[in-house]
DSSP file (Angstrom, degrees, kcal/mol; ACC not computed):
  #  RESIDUE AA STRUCTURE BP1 BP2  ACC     N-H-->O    O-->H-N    N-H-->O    O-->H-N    TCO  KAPPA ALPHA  PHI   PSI    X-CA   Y-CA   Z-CA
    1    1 A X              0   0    0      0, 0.0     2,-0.4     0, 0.0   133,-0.2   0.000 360.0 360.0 360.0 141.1  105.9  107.7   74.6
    2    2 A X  E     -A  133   0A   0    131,-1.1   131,-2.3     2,-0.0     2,-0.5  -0.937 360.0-166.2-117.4 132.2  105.1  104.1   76.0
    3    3 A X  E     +A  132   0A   0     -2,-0.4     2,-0.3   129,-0.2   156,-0.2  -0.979  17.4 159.9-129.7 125.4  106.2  103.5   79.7
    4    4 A X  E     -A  131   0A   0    127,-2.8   127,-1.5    -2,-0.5     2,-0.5  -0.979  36.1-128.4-138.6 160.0  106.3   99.9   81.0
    5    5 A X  E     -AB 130 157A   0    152,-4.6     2,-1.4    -2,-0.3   152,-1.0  -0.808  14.1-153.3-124.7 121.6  108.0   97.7   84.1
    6    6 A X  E     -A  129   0A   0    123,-1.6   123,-1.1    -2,-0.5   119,-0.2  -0.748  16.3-173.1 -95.4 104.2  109.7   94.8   82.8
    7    7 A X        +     0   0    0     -2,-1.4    -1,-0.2   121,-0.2     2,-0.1   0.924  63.9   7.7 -76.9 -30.3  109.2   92.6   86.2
    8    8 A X  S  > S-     0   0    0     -3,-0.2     4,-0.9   120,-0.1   121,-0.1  -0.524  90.2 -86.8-142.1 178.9  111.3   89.6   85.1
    9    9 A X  H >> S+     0   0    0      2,-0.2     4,-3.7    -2,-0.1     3,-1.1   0.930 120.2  53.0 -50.3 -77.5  113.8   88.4   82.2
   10   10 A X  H 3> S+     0   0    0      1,-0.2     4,-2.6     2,-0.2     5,-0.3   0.983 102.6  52.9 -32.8 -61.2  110.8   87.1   80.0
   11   11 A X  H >> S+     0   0    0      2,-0.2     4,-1.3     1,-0.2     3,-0.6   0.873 108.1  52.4 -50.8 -34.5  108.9   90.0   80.1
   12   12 A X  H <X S+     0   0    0     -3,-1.1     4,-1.0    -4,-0.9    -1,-0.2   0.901 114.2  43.5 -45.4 -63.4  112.3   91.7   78.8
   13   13 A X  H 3< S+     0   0    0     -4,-3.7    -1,-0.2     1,-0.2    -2,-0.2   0.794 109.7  57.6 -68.3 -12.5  112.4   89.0   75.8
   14   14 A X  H <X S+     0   0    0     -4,-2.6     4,-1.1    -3,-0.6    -2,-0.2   0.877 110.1  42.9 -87.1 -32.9  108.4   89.6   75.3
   15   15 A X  H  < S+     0   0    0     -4,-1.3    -1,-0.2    -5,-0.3    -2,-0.2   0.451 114.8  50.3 -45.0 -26.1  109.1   93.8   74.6
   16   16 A X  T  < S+     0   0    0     -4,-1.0    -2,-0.1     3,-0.1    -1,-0.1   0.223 110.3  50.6 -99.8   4.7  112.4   92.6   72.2
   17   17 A X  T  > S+     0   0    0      2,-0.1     4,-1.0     3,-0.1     5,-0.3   0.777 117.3  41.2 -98.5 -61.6  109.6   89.9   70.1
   18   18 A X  H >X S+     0   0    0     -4,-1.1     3,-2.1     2,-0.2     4,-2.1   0.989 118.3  48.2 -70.3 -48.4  107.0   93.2   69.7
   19   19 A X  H >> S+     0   0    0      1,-0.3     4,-2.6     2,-0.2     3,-2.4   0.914 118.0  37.5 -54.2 -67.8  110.0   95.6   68.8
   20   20 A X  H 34 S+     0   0    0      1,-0.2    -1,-0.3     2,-0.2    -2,-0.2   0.605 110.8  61.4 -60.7   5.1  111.5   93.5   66.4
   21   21 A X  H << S+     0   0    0     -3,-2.1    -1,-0.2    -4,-1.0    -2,-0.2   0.846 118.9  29.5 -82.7 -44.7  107.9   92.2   65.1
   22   22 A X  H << S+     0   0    0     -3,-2.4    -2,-0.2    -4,-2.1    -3,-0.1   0.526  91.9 124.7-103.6 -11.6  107.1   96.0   64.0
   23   23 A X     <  -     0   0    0     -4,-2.6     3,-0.1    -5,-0.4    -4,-0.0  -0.291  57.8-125.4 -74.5 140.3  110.4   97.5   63.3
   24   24 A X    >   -     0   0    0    115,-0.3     3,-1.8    -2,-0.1    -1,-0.1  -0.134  31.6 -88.3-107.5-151.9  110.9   98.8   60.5
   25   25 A X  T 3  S+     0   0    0      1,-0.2    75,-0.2    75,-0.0    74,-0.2  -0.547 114.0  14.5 -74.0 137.9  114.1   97.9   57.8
   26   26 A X  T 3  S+     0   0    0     73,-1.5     2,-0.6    72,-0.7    74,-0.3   0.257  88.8 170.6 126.8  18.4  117.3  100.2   58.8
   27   27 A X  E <   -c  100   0A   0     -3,-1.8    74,-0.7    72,-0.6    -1,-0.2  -0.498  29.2-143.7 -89.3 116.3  116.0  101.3   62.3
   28   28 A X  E     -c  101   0A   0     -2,-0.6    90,-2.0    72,-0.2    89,-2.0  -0.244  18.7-168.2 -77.7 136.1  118.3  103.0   64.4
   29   29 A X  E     -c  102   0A   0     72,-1.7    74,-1.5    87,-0.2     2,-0.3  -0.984   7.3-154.2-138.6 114.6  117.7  101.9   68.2
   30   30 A X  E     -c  103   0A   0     -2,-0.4    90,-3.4    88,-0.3     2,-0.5  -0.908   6.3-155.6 -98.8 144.3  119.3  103.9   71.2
   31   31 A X  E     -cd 104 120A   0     72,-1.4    74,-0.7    -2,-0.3     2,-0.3  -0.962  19.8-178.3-126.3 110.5  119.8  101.9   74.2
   32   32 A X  E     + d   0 121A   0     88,-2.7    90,-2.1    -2,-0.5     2,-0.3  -0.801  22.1  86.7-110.2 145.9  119.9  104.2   77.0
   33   33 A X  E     - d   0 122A   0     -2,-0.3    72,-0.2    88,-0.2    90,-0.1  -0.849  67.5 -78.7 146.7 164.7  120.5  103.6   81.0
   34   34 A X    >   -     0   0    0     88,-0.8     3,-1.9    -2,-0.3     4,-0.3  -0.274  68.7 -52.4 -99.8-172.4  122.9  103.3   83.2
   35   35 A X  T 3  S+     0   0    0      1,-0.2     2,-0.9     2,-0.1    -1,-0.0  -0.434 130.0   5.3 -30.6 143.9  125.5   99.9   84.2
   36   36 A X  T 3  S+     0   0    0      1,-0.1    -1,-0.2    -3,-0.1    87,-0.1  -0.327  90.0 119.8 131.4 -41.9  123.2   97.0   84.9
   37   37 A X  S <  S-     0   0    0     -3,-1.9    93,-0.2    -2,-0.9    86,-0.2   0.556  88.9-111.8 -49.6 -13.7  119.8   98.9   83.9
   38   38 A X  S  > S+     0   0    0     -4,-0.3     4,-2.3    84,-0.1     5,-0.3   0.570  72.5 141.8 104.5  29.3  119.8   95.9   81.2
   39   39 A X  H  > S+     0   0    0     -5,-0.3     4,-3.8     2,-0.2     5,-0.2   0.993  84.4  50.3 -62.5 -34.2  120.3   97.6   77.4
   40   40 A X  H  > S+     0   0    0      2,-0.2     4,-5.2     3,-0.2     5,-0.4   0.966 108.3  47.1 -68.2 -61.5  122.6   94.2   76.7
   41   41 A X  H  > S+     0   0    0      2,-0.2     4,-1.5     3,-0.2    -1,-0.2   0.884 119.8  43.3 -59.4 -35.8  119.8   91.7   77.9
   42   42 A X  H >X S+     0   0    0     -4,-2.3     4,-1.9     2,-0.2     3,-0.6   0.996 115.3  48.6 -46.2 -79.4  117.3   94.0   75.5
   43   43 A X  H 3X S+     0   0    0     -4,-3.8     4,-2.2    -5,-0.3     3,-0.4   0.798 114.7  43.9 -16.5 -72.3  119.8   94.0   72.9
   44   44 A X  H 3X S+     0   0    0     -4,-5.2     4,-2.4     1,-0.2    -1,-0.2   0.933 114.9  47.4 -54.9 -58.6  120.4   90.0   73.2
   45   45 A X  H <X S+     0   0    0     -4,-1.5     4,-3.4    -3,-0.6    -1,-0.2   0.877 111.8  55.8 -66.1 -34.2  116.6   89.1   73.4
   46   46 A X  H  < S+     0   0    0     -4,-1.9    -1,-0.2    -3,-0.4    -2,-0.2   0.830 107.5  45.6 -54.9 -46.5  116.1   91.5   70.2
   47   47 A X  H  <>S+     0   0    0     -4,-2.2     5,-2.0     2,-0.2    -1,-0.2   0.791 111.6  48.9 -81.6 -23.7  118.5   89.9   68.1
   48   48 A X  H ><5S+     0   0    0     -4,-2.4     3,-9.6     1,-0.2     4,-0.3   0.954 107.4  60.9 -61.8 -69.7  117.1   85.9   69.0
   49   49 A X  T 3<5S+     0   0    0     -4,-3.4    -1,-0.2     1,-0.3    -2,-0.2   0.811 107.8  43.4 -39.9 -26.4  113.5   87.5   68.2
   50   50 A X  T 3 5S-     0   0    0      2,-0.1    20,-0.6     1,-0.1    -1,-0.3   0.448 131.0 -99.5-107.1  23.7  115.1   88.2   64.5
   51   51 A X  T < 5 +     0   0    0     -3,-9.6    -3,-0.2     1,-0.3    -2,-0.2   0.218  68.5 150.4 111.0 -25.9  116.6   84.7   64.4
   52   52 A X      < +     0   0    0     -5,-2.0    -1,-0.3    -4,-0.3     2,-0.2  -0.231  21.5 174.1 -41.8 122.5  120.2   85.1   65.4
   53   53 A X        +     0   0    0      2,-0.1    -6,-0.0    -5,-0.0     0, 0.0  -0.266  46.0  52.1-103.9-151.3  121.2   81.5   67.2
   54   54 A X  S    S-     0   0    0     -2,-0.2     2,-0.4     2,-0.1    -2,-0.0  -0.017 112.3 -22.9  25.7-129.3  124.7   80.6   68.4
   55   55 A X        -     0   0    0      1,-0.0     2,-0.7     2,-0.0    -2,-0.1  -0.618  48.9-162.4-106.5 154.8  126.1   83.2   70.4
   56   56 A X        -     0   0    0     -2,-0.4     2,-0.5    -4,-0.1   -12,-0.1  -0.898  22.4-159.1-141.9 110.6  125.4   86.8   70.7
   57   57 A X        -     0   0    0     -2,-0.7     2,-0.3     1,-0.0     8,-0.1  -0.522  20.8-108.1 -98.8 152.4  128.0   88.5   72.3
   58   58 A X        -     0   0    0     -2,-0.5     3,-0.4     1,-0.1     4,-0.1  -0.589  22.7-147.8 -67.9 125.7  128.2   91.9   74.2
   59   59 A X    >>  +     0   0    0     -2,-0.3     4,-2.0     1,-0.2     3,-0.7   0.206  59.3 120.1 -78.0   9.2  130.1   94.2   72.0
   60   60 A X  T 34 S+     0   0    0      1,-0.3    -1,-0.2     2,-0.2    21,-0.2   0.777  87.7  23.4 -72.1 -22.0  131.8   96.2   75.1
   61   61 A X  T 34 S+     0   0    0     -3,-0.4    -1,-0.3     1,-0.1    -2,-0.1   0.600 129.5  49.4-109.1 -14.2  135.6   95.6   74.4
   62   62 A X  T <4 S-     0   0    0     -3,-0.7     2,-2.6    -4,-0.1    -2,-0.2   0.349  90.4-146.6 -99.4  -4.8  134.9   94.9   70.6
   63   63 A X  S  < S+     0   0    0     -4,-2.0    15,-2.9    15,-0.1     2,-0.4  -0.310  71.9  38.6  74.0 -58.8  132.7   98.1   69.9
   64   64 A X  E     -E   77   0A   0     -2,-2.6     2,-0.4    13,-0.2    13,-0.2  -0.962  55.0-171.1-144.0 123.6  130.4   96.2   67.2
   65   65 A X  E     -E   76   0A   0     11,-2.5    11,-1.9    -2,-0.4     2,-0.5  -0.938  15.4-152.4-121.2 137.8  129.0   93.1   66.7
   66   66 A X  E     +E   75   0A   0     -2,-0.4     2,-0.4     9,-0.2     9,-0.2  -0.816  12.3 178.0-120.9 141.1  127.4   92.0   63.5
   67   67 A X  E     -E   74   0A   0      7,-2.6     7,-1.7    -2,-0.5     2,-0.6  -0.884  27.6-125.0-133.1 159.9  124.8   89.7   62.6
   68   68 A X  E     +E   73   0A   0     -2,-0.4     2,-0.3     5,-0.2     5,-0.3  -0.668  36.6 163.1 -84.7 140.5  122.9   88.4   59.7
   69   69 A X  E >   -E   72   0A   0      3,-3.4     3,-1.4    -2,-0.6   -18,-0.1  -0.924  59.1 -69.2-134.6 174.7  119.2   88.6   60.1
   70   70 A X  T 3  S+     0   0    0    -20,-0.6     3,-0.0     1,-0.3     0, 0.0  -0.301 129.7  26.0 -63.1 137.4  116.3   88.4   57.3
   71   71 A X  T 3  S-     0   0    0      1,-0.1     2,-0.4   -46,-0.1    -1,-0.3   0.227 128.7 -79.9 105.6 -25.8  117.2   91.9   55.5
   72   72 A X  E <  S+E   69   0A   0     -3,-1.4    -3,-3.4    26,-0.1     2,-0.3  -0.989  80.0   7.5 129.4 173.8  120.4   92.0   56.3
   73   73 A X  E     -E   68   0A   0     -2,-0.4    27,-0.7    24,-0.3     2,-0.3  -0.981  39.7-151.9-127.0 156.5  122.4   92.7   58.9
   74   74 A X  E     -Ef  67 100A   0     -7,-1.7    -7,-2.6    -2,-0.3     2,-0.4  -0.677  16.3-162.3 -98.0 123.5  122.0   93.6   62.6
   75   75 A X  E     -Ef  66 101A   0     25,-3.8    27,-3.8    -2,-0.3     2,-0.7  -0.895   4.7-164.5-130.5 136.7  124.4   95.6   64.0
   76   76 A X  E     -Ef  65 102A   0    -11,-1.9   -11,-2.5    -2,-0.4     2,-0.2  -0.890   6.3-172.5-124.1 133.0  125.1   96.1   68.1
   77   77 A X  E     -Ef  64 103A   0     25,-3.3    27,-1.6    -2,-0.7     2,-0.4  -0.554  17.5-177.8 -94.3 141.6  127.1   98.7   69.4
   78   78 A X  E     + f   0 104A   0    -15,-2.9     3,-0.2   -19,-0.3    27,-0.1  -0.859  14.5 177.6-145.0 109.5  128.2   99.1   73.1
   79   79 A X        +     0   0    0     25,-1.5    29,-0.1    -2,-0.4   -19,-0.1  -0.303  41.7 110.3-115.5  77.4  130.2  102.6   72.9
   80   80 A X  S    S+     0   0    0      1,-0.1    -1,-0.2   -20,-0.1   -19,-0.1   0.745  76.7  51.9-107.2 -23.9  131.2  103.1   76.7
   81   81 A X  S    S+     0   0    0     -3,-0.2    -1,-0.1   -21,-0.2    -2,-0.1   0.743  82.7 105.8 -80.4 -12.1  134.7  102.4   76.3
   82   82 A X        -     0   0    0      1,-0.1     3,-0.1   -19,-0.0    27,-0.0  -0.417  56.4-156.5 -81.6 148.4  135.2  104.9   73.5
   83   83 A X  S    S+     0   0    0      1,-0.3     2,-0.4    -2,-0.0    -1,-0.1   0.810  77.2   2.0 -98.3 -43.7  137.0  108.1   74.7
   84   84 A X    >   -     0   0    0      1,-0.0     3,-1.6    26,-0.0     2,-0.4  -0.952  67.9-114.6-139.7 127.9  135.3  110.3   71.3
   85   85 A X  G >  S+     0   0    0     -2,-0.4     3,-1.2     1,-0.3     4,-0.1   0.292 104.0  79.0 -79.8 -13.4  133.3  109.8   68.9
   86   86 A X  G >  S+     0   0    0     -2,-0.4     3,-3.4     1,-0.2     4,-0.4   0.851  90.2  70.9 -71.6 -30.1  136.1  110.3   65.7
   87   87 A X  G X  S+     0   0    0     -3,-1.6     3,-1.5     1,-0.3    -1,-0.2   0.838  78.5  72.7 -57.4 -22.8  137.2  106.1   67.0
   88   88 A X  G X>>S+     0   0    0     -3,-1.2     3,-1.0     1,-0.3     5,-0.5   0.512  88.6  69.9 -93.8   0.0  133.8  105.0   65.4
   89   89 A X  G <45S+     0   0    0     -3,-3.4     3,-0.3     1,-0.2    -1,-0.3   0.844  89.6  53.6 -79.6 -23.3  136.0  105.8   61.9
   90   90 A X  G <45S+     0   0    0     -3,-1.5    -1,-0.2    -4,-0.4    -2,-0.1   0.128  96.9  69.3-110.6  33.6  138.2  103.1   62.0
   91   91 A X  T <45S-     0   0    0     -3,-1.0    -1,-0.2   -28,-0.0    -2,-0.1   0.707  98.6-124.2 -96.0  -8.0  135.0  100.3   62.3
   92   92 A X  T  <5 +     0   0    0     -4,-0.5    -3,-0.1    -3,-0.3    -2,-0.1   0.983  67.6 135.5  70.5  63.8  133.7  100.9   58.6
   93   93 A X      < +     0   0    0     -5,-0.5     3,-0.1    -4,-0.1    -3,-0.1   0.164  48.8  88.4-101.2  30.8  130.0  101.9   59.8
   94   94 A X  S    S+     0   0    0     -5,-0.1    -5,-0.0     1,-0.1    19,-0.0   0.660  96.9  31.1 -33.6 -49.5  130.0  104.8   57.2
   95   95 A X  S    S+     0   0    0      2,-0.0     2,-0.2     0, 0.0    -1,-0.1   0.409  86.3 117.7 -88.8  -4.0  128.7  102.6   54.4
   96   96 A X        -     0   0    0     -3,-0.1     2,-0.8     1,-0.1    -3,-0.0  -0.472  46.2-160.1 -98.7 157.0  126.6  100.2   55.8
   97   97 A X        -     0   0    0     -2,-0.2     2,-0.5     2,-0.0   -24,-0.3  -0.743  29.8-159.3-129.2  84.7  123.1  100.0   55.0
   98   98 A X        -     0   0    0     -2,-0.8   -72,-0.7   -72,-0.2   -23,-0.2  -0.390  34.7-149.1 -78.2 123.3  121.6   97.9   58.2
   99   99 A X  S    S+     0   0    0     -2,-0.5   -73,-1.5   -26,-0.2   -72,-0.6   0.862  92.0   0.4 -47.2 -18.6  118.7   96.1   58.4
  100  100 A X  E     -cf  27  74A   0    -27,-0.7   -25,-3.8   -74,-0.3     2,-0.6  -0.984  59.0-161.5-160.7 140.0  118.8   97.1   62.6
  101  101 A X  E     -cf  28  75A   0    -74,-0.7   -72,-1.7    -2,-0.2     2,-0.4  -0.975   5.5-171.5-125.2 124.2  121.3   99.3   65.0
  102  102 A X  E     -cf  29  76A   0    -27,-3.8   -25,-3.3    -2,-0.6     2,-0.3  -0.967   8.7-161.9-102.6 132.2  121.2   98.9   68.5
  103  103 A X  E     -cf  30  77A   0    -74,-1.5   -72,-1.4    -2,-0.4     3,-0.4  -0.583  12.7-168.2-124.1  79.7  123.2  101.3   70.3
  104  104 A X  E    S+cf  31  78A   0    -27,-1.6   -25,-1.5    -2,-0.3   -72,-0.1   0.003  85.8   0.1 -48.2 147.3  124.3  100.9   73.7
  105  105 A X  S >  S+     0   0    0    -74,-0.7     3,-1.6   -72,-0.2    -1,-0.2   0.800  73.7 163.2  27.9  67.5  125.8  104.4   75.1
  106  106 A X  G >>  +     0   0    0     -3,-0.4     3,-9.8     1,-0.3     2,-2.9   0.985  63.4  79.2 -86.7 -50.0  125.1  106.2   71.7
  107  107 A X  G 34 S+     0   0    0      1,-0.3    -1,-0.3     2,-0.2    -2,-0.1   0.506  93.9  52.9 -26.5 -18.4  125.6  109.7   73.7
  108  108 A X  G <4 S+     0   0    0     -2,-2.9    -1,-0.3    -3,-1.6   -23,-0.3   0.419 107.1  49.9-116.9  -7.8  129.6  108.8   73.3
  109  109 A X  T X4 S+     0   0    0     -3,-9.8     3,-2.2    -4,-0.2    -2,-0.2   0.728  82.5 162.5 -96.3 -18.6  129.2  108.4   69.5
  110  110 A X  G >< S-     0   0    0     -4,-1.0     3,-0.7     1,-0.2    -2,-0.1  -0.148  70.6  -2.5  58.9-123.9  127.3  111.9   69.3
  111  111 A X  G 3  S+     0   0    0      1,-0.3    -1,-0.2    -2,-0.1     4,-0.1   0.459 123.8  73.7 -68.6  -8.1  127.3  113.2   65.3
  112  112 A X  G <  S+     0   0    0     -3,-2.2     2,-0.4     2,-0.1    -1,-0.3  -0.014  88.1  70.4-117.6  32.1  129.3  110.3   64.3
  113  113 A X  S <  S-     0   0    0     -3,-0.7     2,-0.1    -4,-0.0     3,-0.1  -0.932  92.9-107.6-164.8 131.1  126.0  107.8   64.7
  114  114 A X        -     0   0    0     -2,-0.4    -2,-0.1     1,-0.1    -4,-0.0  -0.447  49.7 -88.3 -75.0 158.1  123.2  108.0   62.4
  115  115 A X        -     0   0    0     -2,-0.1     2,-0.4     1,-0.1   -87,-0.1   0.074  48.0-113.2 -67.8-157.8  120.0  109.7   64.1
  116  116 A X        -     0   0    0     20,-0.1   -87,-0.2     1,-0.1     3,-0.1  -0.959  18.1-164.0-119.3 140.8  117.3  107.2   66.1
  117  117 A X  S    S+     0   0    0    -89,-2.0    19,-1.3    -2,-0.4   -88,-0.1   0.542  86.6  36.7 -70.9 -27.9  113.8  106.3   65.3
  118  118 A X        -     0   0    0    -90,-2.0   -88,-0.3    17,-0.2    17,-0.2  -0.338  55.1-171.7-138.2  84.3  113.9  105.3   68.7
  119  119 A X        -     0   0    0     -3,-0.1    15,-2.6   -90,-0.1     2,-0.5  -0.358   8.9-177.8 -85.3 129.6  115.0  105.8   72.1
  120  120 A X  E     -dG  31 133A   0    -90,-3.4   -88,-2.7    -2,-0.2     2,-0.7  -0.920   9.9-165.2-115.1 120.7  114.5  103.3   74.9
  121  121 A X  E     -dG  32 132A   0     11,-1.9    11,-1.7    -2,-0.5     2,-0.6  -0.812   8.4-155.1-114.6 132.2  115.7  104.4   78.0
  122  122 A X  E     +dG  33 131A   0    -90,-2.1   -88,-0.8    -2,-0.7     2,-0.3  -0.751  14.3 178.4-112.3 119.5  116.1  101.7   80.5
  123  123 A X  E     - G   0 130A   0      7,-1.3     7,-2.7    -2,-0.6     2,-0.4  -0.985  35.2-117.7-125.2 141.6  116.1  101.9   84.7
  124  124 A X  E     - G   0 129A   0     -2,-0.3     2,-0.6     5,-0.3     5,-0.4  -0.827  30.0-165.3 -88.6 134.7  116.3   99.1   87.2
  125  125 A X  E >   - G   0 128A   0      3,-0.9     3,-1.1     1,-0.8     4,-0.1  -0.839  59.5 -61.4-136.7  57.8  112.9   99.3   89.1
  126  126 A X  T 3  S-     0   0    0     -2,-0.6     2,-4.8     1,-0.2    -1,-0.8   0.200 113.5 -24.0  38.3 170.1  113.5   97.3   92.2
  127  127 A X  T 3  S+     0   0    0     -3,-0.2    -1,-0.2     2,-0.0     2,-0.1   0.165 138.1  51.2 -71.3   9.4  114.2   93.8   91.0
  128  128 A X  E <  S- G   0 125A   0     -2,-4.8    -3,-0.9    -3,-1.1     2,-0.2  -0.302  91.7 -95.6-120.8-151.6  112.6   94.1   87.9
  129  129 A X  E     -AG   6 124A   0   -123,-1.1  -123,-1.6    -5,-0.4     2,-0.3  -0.809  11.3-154.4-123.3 117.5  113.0   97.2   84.8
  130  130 A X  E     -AG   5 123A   0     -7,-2.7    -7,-1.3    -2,-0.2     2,-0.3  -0.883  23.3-173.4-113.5 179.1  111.3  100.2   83.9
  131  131 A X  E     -AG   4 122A   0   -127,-1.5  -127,-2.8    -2,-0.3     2,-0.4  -0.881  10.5-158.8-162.9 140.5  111.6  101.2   80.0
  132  132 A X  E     -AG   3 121A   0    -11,-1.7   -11,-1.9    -2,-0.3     2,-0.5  -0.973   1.9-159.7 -96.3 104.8  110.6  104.2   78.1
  133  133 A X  E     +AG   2 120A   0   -131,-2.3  -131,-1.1    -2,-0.4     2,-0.5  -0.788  16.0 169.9 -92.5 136.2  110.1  104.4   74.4
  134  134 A X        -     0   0    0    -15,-2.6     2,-0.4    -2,-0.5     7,-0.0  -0.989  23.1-133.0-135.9 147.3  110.2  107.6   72.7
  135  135 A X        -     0   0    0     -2,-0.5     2,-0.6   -17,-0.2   -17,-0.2  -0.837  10.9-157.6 -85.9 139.8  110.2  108.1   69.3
  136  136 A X        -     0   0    0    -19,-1.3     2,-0.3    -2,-0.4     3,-0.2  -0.721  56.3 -15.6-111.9  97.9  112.2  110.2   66.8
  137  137 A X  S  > S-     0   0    0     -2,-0.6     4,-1.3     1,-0.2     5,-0.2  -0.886  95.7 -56.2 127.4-176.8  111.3  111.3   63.5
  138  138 A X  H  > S+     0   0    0     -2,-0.3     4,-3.0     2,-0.2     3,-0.3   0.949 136.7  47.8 -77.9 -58.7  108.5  110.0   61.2
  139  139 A X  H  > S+     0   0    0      1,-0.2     4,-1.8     2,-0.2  -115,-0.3   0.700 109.1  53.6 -66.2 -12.8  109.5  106.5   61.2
  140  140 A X  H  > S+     0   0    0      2,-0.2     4,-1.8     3,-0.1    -1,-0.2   0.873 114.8  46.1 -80.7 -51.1  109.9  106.4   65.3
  141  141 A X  H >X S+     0   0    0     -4,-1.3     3,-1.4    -3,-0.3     4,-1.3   0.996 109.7  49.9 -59.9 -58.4  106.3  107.7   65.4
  142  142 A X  H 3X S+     0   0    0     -4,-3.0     4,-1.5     1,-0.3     3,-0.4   0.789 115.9  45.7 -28.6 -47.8  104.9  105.2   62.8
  143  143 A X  H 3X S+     0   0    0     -4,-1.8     4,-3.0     1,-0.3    -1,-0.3   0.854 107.2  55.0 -78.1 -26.1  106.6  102.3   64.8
  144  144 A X  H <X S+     0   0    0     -4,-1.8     4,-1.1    -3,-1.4    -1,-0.3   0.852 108.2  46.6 -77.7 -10.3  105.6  103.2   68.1
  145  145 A X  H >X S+     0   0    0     -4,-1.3     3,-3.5    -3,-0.4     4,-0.9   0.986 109.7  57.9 -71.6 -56.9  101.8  103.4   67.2
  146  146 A X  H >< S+     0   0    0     -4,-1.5     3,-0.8     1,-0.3    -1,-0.2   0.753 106.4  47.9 -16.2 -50.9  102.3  100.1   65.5
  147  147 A X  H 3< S+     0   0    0     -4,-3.0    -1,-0.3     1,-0.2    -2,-0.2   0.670 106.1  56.7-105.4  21.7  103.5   98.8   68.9
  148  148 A X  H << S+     0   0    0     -3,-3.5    -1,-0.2    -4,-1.1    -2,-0.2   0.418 108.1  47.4 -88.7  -1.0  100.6  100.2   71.1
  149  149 A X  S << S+     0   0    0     -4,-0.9     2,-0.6    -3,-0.8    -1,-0.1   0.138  86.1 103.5-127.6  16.6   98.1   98.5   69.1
  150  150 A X    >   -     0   0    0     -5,-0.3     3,-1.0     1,-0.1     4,-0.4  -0.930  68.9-145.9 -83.4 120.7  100.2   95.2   69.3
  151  151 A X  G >  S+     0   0    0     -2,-0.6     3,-0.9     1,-0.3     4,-0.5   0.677  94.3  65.2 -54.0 -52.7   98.1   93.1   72.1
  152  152 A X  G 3> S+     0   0    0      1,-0.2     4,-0.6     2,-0.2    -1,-0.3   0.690  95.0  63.6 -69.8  -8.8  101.2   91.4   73.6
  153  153 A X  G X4 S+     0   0    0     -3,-1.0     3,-1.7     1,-0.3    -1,-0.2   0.966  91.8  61.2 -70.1 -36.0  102.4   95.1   74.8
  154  154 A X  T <4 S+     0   0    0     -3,-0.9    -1,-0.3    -4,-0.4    -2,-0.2   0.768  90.6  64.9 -73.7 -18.5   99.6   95.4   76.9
  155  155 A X  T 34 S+     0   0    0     -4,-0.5    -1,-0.3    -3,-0.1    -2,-0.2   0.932  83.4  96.4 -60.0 -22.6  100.9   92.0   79.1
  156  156 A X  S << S-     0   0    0     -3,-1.7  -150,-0.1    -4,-0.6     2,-0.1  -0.443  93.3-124.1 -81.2 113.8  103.8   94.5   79.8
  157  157 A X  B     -B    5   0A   0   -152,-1.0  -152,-4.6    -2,-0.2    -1,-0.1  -0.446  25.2-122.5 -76.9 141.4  102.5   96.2   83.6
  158  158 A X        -     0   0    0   -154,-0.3  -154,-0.2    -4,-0.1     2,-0.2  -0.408  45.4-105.3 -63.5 165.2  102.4  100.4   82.8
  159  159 A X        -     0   0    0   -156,-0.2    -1,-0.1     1,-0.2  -156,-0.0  -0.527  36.6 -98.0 -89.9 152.3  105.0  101.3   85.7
  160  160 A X              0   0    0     -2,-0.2    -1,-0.2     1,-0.1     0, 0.0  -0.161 360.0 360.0 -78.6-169.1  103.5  102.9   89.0
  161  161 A X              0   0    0     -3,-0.1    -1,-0.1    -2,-0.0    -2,-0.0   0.346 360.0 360.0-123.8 360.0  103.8  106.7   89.1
């Protein structure tokens, strides 16, 4: 697990440049935390770092938003408005083979959501951020050593205890 305080905005986009530097192709990303805690502004910063320009919208009244990125496509999910997880059947994610998922409130897709390599669970820290990465799985380990021996992580202040 890697624990760091994201003080400002930047620091936010300098943690979504290292993810997306080291992630690897089809990796499923739960964005955990409550209103406000920032999963969107992660989400947003994630997808510029893999190139997306023009607008990158929050998916909360549209479920899923897709974008092309080198690979692929990126897809971000914001499922807080879904009442159960059988509604994620009539978007056509069964088939899709994505270069990246970000999943805002995956807890409300359950079984119907493919597993994560990674969970980042996200708190507001007095005017800044904290975030947690934990990995799941072989490819969730792989990436997080990958981003503890990336240089720019360490600008990121460890959180106080």
């Amino acid at each position: 697990m890697i624990r760091r305080r994201l003080p400002d905005e930047a620091a936010t986009q300098r943690l979504a440049e290292v993810l997306a530097t080291h992630q690897p192709r089809g990796a499923v990303v739960h964005l955990q935390g409550d209103l406000g805690a920032g999963k969107s502004t992660l989400a947003r910063a994630w997808l510029r770092a893999l190139g997306v320009t023009g607008t990158v919208r929050s998916p909360t009244y549209t479920l899923v938003e897709r974008y092309p990125v080198d690979g692929g496509e990126a897809l971000h999910l914001d499922l807080y408005r879904i009442g159960d997880a059988g509604e994620l059947d009539f978007l056509g994610l069964d088939d899709i083979d994505a270069a990246l998922w970000l999943v805002e409130w995956p807890e409300r897709g359950a079984a119907a959501l493919p597993p994560a390599d990674l969970e980042i669970r996200l708190a507001i820290d007095g005017t800044g951020r904290s975030v947690e990465l934990l990995p799941d799985g072989a490819a969730g380990t792989t990436w997080l050593a990958a981003l503890i021996d990336d240089h720019r992580l360490s600008t990121l202040p460890e959180p106080k205890p």
